[in-house]
N, C-alpha and C positions, 0 to 999 in steps of 0.2 A: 244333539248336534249343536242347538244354539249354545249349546254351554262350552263343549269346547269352542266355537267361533270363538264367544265372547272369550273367557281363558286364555286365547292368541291374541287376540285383542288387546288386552289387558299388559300381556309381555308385551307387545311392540311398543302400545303407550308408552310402557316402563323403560324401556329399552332408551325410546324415540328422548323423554323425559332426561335420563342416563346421559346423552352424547349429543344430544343437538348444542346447537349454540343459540342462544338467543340474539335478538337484535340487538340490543344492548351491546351485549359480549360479543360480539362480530364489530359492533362500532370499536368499539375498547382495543381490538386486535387489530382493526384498520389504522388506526389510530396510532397506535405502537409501531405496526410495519412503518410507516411512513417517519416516524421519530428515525427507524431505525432506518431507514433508507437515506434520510437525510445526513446522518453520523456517515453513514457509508462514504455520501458524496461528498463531505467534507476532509475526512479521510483519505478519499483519493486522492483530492485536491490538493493535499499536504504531500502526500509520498511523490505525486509526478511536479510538484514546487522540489523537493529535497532530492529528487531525481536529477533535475536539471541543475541544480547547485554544484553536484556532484560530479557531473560530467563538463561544465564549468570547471570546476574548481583541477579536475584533471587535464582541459586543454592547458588552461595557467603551467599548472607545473610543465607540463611537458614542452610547451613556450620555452619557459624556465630553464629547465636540463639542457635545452638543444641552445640556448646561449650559453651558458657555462660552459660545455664542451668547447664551442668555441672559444671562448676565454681562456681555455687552459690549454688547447692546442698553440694558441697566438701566441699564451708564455713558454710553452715548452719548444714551440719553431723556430719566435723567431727574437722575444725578449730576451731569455734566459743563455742564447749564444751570445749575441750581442753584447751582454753584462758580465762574461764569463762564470755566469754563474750554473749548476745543477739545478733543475727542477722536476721532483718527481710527483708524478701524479698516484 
């Protein structure tokens, strides 16, 4: 009987031995997670900076366009009678 116990014993050590982490290697992985958390946040930091660039950068045009329009209604109404001249959009 002690010999099987022991025999169990022996596989768990091995086992325990196999798959645990040491403190060391737990620091080492801590250590990393946090590297990699940090990339993370700086990361974000970057996409909702180039997020907001973007949606910027599309109120501008749309600014943009809805002057134009009006620029080209003004020469097609009321310049382009006045000068007898065609103007096609």
């Amino acid at each position: 009987m002690d010999a099987d116990i022991k025999q169990e014993f022996e596989k768990l050590n091995s086992f325990l031995r196999k798959h645990m982490v040491t403190r060391l290697e737990f620091s080492e992985l801590s250590s990393r997670v946090e590297d990699i958390q940090g990339g993370m946040r700086t990361l974000q930091a970057s996409v909702d900076a180039y997020a907001k660039q973007s949606k910027d950068y599309y109120q501008e045009v749309t600014v943009v366009i809805v002057k134009v329009n009006r620029i080209e209604r003004f020469l097609t109404e009321v310049v382009a009678p006045k000068l007898g001249v065609r103007y096609d959009v």
